[in-house]
N, C-alpha and C positions, 0 to 999 in steps of 0.2 A: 626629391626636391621639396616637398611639399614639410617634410620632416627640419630637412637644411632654413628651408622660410620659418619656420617655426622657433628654431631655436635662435634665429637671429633678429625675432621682435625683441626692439625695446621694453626693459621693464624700470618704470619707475626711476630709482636711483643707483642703478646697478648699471656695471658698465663690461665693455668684453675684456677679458684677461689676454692679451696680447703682448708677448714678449719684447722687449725695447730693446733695439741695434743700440750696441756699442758708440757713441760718437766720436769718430776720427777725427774729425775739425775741432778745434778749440781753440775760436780766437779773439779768447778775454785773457785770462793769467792762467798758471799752471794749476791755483786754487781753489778758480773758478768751477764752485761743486755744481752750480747749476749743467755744465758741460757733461759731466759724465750722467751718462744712462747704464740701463745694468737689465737684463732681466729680472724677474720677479723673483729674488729668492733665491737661496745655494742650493736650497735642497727641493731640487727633482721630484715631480711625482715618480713610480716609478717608469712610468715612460707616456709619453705624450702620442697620443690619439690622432697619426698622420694624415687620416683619412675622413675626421670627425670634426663638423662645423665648429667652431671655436664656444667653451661653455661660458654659462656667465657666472661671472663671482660677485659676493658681496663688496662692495666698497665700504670697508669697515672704517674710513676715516671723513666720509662725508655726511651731510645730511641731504634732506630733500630739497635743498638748494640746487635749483638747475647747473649755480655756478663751480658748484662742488665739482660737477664732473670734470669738469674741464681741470683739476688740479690733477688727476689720478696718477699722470706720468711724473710728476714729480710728489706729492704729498706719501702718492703708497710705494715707491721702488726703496723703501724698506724693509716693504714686509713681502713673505714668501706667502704662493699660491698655488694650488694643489687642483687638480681636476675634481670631480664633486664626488664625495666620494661616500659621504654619507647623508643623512638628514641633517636641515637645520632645524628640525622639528624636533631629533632625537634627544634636543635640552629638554624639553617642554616634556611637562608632567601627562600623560598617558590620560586622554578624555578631557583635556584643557579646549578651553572653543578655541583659540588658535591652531591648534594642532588638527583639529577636527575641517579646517576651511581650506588646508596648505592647496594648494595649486598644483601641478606635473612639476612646471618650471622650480617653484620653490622649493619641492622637495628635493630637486638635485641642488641647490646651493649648498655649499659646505667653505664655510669661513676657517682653515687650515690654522689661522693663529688663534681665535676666538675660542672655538668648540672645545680646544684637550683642554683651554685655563678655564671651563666653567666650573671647576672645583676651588681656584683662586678665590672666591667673591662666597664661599661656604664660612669661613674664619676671617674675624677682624685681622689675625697676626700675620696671615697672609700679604696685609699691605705693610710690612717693616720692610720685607725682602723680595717684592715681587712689584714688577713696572706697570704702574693704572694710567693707560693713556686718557682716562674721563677722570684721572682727579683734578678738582677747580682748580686755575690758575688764574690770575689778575690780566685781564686782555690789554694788552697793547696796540695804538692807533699806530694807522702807517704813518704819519705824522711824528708820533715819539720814535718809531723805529728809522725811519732818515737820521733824524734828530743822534742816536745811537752810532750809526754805520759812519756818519758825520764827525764823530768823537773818534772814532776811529782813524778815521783819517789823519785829521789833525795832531791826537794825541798818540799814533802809534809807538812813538821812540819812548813813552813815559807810563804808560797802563801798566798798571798793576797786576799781576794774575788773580786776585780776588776780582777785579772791575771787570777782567775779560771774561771769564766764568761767569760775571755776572749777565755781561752782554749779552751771551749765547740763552740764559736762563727766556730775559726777557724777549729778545727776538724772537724766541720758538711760542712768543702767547700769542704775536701777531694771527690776523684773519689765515684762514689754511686757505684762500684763494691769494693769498701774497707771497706763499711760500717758495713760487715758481719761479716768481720777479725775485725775491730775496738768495735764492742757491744762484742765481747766471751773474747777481751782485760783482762785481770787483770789489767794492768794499767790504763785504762778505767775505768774499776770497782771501782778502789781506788781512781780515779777523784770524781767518782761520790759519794762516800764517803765524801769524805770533800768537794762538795758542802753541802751535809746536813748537814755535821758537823758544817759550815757556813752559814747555810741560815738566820738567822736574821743580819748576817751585810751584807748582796744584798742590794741595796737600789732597787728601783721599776723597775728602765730600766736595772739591769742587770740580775734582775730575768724575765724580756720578753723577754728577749737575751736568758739566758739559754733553755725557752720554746721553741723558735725558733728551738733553736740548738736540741731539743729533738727531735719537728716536721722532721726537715732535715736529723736525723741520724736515725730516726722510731723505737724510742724508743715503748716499749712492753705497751699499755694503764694497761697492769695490774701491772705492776711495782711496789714496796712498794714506791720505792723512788717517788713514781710521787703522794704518800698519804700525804708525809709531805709539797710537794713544793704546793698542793692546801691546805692544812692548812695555809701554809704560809700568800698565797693569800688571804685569807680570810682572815687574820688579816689585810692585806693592803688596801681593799675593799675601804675606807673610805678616806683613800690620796691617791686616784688614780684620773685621769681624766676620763670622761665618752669614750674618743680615748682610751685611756689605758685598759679599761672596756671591750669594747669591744673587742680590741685586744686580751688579753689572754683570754676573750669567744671563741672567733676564735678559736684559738691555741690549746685550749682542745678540739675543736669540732675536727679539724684535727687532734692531737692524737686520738682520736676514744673515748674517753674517760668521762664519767657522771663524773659531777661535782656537785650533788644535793646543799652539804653544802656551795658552792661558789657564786652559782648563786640564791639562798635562799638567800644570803645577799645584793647581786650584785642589785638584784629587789627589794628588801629594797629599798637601795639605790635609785632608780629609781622612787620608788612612790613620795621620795621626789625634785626630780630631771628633771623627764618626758619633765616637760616645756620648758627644755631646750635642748633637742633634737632638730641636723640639720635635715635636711629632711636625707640626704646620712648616718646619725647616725639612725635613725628612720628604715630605710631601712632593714639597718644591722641585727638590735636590734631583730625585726619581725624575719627575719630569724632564727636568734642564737634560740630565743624563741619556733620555730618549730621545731627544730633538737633535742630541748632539753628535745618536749613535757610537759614540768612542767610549769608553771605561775600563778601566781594571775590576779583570775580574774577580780579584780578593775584596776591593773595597764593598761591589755589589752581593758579597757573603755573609759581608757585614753589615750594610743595608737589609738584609733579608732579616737578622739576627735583630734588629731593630723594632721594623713589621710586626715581629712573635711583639716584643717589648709592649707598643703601641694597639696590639690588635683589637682590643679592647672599646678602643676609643677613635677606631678610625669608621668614617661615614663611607657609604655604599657610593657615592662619586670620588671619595676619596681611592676607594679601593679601584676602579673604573682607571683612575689615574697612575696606581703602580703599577696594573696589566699593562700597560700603555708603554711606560717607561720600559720595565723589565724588556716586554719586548722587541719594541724599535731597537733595544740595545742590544739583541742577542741574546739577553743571559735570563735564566732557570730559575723559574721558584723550583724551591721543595715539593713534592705530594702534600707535604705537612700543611706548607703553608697554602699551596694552592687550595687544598680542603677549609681553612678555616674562612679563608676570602670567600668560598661557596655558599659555605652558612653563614656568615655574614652577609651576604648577599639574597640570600634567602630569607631570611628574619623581614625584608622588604622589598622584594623584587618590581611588585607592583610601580614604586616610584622609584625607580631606578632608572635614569634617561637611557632612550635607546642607544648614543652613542657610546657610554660607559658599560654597557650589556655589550655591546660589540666587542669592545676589547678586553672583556674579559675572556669573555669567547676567544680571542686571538691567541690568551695566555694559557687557558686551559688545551688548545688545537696545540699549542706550541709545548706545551708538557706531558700531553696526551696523559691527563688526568680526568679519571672518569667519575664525577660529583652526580651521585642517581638524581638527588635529590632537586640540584640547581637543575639539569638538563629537562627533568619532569614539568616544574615552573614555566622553564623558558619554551618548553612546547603548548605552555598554555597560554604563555601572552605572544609570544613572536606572533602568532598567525592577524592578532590585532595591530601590531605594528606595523610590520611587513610594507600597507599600501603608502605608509609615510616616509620609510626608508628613502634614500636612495640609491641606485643600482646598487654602487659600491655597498654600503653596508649590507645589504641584502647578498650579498657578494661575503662577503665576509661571513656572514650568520650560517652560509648555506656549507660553505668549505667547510666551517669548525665540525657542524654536523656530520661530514663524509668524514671527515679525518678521525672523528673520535666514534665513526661508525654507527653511529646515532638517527635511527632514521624515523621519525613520526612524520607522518601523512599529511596530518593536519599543516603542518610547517610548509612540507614540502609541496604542496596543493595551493599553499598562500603565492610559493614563490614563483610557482610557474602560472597562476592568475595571474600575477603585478607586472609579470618579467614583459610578455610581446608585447602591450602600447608603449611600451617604453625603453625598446629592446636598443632604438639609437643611442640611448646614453651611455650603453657599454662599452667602458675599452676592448680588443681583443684580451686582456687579461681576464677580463670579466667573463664575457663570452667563452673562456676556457675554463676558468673554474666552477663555471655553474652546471655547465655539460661534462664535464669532469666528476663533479661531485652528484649529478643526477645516476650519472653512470657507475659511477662506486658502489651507491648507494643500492644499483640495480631496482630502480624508481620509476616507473612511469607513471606520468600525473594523468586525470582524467582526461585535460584537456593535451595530449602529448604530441597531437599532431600539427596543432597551433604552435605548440611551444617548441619543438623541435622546429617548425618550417621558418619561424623566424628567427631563430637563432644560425640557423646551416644560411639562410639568407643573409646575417649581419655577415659572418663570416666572409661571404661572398664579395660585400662592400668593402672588408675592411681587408682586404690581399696586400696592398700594398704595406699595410702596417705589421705585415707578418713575414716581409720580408726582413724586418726587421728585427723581428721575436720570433723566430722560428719554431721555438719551444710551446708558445700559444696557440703554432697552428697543432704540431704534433700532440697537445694535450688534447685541441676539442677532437681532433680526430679519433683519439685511443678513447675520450670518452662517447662517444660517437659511437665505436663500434662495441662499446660495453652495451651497449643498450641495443646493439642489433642495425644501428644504421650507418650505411657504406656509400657516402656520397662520392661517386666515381671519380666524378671531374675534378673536386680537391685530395682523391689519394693519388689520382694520378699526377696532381702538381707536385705532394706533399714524396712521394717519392721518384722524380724528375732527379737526373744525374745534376742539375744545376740548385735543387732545392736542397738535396742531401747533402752536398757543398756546403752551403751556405748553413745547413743547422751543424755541420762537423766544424764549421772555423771561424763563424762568426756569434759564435754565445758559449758563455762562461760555465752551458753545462753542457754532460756528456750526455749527447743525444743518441747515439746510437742503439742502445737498451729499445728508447722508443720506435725509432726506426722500424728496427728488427720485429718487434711487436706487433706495428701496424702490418708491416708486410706479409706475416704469414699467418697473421688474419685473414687479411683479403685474399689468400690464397686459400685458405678450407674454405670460410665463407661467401667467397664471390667467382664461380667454378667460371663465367662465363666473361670475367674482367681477362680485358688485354690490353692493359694500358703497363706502365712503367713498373718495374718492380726491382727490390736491392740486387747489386748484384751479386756474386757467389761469397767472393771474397769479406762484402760485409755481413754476409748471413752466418760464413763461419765464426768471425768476429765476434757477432753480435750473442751466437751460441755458445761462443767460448767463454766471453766473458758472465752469462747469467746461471752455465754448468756450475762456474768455481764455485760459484756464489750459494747456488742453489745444494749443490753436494756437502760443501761447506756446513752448511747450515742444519742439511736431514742429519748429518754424522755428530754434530756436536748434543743431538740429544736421544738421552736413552731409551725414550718411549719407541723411538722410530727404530731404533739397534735390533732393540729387545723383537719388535714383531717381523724385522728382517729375518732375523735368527731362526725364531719360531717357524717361520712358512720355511725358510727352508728347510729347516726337520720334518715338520707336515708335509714337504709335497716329496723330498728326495733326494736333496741337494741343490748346492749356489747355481748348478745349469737349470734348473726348470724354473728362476726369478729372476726378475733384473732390473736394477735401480737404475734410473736412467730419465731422462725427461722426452720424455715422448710426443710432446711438442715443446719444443725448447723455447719459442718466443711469448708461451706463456708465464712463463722465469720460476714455475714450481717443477719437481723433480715425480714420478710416481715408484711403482713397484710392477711391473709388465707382468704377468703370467698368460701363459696361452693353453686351453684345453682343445685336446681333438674330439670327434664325432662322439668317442664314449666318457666323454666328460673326462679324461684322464690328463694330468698333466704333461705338455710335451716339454723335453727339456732344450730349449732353442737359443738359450744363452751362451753362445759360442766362444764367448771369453773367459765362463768358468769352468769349459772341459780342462780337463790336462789337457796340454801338448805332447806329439806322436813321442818326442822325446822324452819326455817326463815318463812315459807311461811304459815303454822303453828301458828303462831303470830299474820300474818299480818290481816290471814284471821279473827281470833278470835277478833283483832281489831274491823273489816270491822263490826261485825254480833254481838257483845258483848254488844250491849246497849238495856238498859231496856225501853220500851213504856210502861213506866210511864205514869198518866192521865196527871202530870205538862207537860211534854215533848209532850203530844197529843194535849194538850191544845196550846203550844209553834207552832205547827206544823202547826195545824189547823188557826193561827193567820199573819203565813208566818214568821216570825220573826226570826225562828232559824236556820233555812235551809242554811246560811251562817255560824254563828256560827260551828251547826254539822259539814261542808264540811270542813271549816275553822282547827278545833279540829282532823279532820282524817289524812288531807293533813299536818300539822304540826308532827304529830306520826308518819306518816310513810314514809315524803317525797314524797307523789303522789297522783293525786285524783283519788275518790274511783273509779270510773267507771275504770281509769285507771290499777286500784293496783287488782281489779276484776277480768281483762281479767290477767295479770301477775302472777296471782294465780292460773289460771286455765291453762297458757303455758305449764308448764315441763307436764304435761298427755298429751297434744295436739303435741309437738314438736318434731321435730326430734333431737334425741343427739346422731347421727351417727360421730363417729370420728373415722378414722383411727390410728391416730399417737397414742392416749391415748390405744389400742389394748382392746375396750370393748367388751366382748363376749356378745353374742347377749341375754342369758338369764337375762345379766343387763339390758339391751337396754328393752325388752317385758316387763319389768315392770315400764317404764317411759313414752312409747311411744307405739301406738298404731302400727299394721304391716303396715298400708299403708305409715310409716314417716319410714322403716326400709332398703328402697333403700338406694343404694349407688348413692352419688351425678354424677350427669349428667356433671357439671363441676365444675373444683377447679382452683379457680382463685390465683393467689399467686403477689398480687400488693405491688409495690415497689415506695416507693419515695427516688428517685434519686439524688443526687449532682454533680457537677463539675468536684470532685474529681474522679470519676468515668468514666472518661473519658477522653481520648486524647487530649493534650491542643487547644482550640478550636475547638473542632470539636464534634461530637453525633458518636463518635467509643468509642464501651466502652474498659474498657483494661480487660486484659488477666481473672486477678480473676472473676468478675464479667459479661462477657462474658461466662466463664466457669461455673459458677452458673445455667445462664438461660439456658445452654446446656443439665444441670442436670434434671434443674425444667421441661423442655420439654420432657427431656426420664421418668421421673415420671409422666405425665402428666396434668401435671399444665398449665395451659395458665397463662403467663407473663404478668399483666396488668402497665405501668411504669406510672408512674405520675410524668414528667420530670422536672428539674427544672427551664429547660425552659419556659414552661405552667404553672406550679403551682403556683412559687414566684409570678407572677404579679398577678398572682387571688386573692392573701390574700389581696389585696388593692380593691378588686371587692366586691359587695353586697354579700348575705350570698346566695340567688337564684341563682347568676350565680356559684359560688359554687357550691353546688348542683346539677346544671345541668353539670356540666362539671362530675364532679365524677360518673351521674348515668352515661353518655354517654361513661363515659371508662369503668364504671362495667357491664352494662348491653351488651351494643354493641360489646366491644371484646369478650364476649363470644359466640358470633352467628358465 
């Protein structure tokens, strides 16, 4: 409560972002724009915080006129609003005294239209093709605007399209406290009337005039009249200038408003035109391209191809602003290019706004491009930023880290100081990638019990919102038990026959993986949990689908082939190992071996003995030949004793002495296996009692990659950490065959080989 009073003091000139009903009633004319209301903006945060007191946003079109507020519902429902997501601080130059006073509350404001165009105001040539709601205009009294709306009336049947163009210019100077009064107008309405009545004789620049004028009086994005003025647009596509282009891209981005069918031709346009992009048009274009999320991804190849052109000459918010771009849209820098934006970035990082450091971080997490040099920097300054971030950015800074494996202390120490006084302002998306990426990271900060207790507590608040994102709950929970904590009462909702539901059919990703995961977690690590768990059906499921994946995966590389091979020759054959995952909701595969009491290997892989039939065959092979007097006579001469060996080894792939003893294994061996649940009256008739111990040790070796690991370093991260946590309370000894050790062997004789693998098979297990 005392959090909820907090965030719902008044500040100043700032007012609550509260989404505006539709109005059903409308009873002035059909044109009457003051009638329609609209929520804030087409483009969605990515989901709204069900359960969290309402944030506050900047009123980016008032001043500190008390009377300003009171325009908000009509002056801003053109522009889109976004939960806070980063600093308003992150423009401001790094040890600015502004930046150094920000407030709690301030630092979560985050102006969604303002912050990405603070690269607009970097170049003069930016204002040819881009919308300055503060460039001067000549103020109109309300007096001359009657006088205006008046003309209209009267001279409806006779205006010119240059006069009505003109109208709209100067209405939109009036006070922005009359704007309210001016959209519910009927006279207004019928302005707006016969512009559409007129819209094919606008020529190009009076129809930017009028968009202008929509932008400045905040016209409603849902508007019918705003369907036929981009139809318009769309036929003019083709006589326009690429300044012109852009501009009213601008102009519908500031109405709030998707323009799919405009900008579907506008990028036509472009694939044939690209080349001729300024660098300050290129800039722009990227932007627009982001906001709009839509693009071809040829023309975006060609933009990339540009970038190299310009990279020379592009400024570190400039750069700030193609991550930005690229990303909202989906689409891939280069390595190449990603690297040059690094050092670029590097050459000044110090004044580099923390917002444009965020999303380059977004581009680099998103290319998983690893820049030693930028990530070295950014652990030098993030820890100074950090307390001015807001969540969200901080949220952003901390994911790129886990994603690109990146773990300094120093960072990670900042974020879990700044995180609990301020843990309310998380969405639950926040709250899952912070515990997500602590837990990757396999990270405990000093303060972890602060910072864990208030985060497993937001969680707690925000249930209802997770009914909704289910994937947030299952993420903080998987990062949760990366990290060793098993909060009962949310795995027991998070795996609830009703909760599992609801993440299998109500979200666009496949949750099951996670499921599966969390559950048989909490089954090694929580002996004494009895609450809800999957049931059989999706554990096979869940096993099924992370075997393909994971088998998939060991088989398609040779390093893993080659030491399969190996240990089999080493220990005796494919029965004494076996590739398999031995916790399967860990989703990596291992290499089983089991030694008995004298360290020896037992061969227990009951799927690479022959079958009775097979063996049956072989034997009948082996003993099937007639001594014949010719073949006695062959024998006695020495002559065929090649031949015969020659004729056995070709039928059954092995010589006889060899296929002998292999005939006679399954009665001599042990085919003790746990996992396959053999009861022991199968076992007594395969294996004699003295082979019916249970093995002395189970080795469970792993070959290791990179990926697995902290960048540069041998700390493995959180999943695979957690595995061998598992593999040890099962009592597995972990044998790793790192990739440090192993790659260079594969260039080594087939002996030192071999001697390396016995000395980690045999020796780890004493």
């Amino acid at each position: 409560m005392a959090a909820t009073l907090k965030l719902l003091k008044p500040l100043g000139n700032r007012v609550f972002c509260s989404p505006f009903a539709y109005s059903a009633t409308q009873s002035v004319a059909y044109w009457n724009v003051g009638s329609y209301t609209r929520h804030r903006g087409q483009d969605p945060p990515e989901h709204s915080n069900l359960c969290h007191p309402a944030k506050k946003v900047e009123n980016i079109c008032s001043t500190s006129s008390s009377q300003r507020i009171l325009t908000t519902s009509s002056a801003l429902l053109g522009l889109e609003f976004s939960r806070a997501s980063a600093s308003k601080a992150s423009t401001w130059k790094l040890g600015s005294p502004r930046a150094m006073k920000v407030d709690e509350e301030d630092i979560e404001v985050f102006d969604s239209f303002e912050d990405p165009r603070v690269f607009l105001q970097l170049r003069p040539e930016y204002q040819l093709h881009s919308y300055n709601k503060s460039e001067p205009c000549q103020p109109l009294s309300v007096s001359e605007g009657e006088l205006i709306l008046h003309k209209v009336t009267v001279y409806q049947d006779n205006l010119q399209p240059k006069i009505i163009a003109d109208y709209f210019c100067k209405l939109s100077s009036m006070p922005a406290e009359q704007h309210p009064v001016l959209l519910s107008s009927a006279k207004f309405a019928l302005l707006c009337q016969l512009s559409v009545k007129n819209i094919q004789l606008f020529d190009t620049l009076d129809l930017i005039n009028i968009l202008k004028a929509f932008v400045s009086l905040g016209i409603p994005h849902s508007h019918a009249m705003l369907d036929v003025y981009e139809t318009r647009f769309c036929h003019k596509v083709w006589d326009m200038s690429l300044d012109q282009l852009l501009m009213v891209a601008d102009l519908w981005r500031y109405l709030g408003r998707r323009v799919p069918r405009f900008l579907k031709i506008f990028f036509s346009y472009l694939n044939l035109h690209w080349n001729d992009l300024s660098l300050s048009q290129l800039i722009h274009l990227i932007y627009i391209i982001g906001e709009s999320r839509q693009v071809p991804q040829d023309l975006m190849q060609k933009l990339e191809s540009l970038i190299l052109k310009y990279i020379d000459f592009i400024n570190i918010e400039e750069a700030g602003a193609i991550c930005l771009g690229f990303f909202k849209s989906s689409s891939g820098l280069s390595e190449f290019v990603m690297r040059k934006i690094g050092d670029l970035v590097c050459a000044d990082m110090q004044h580099l706004s923390s917002y444009a450091l965020v999303n380059i971080l977004k581009m680099f997490r998103f290319t998983h491009v690893d820049h030693v040099n930028f990530m070295k920097q950014f652990g030098q300054i993030a820890p100074q930023r950090i307390p001015s971030l807001g969540v969200q950015g901080v949220m952003h800074l901390t994911l790129a880290c886990s994603a690109l494996r990146f773990l300094d202390e120093g960072v990670m120490n900042a974020v879990a100081a700044s995180l609990p006084p301020r843990v309310s302002y998380c969405r639950s998306k926040d709250v899952a990638k912070f515990l997500w990426s602590f837990g990757t990271l396999n990270y405990k900060p000093p303060n972890a019990e602060e910072f864990y207790s208030s985060l497993i507590n937001e969680i707690h608040r925000k249930m209802p919102e997770f009914n909704h994102y289910p994937e947030h709950l299952l993420t903080c929970l998987l990062g949760l038990a990366f990290s060793e904590y098993f909060p009962i009462e949310l795995i027991n909702f998070a795996l609830s026959p009703g909760f599992v539901r609801l993440a299998r059919e109500r979200t666009k990703f496949e949750l099951t993986k996670e499921l599966y995961t969390l559950d048989g977690s909490v089954g090694i690590e929580c002996p004494d949990y009895r609450g809800n768990r999957l049931s059989s059906y999706l554990q096979q499921e869940g096993s099924e689908i992370l075997w393909n994946a994971a088998r998939k995966d060991m088989c398609s590389k040779p390093e893993f082939l080659e030491a399969l091979f190996l240990l089999e020759t080493m220990l005796g054959g494919p029965q004494y190992i076996k590739h398999h995952m031995i916790l399967p909701h860990t989703r990596s595969s291992d290499l089983e071996v089991r030694l008995d009491v004298n360290m020896k290997a037992l061969p227990f892989n009951r799927e690479a003995i022959p079958s009775e039939d097979l063996l049956a065959k072989l034997r009948l092979k082996h003993v099937g030949i007639s001594l014949t007097d010719d073949l006695m006579h062959q024998l006695l001469k020495g002559k065929s004793g090649g031949h015969l060996q020659g004729k056995i080894e070709s039928e059954t792939g092995q010589h006889p002495m060899e296929l002998e003893k292999k005939a006679a294994m399954p009665s001599e061996a042990s085919l003790y296996n746990v996992a396959d649940g053999l009861g022991a009256m199968e076992m007594a008739g395969q294996c004699p009692p003295a082979c019916m111990q249970a093995p002395q040790v189970k080795l469970a070796i792993q070959l290791t990659n990179k990926n697995q690991y902290c960048y540069g370093s041998r700390d493995l991260l959180g999943l695979h950490n957690m595995k061998r946590r598992q593999l040890n309370r099962l009592g597995y000894r972990v044998v790793e065959l790192s990739h440090w050790e192993w790659l260079p062997l594969l260039k080594r004789t087939r002996f030192e080989k071999l001697a390396f693998l016995h000395e980690k098979v045999f020796t780890s297990a004493l």
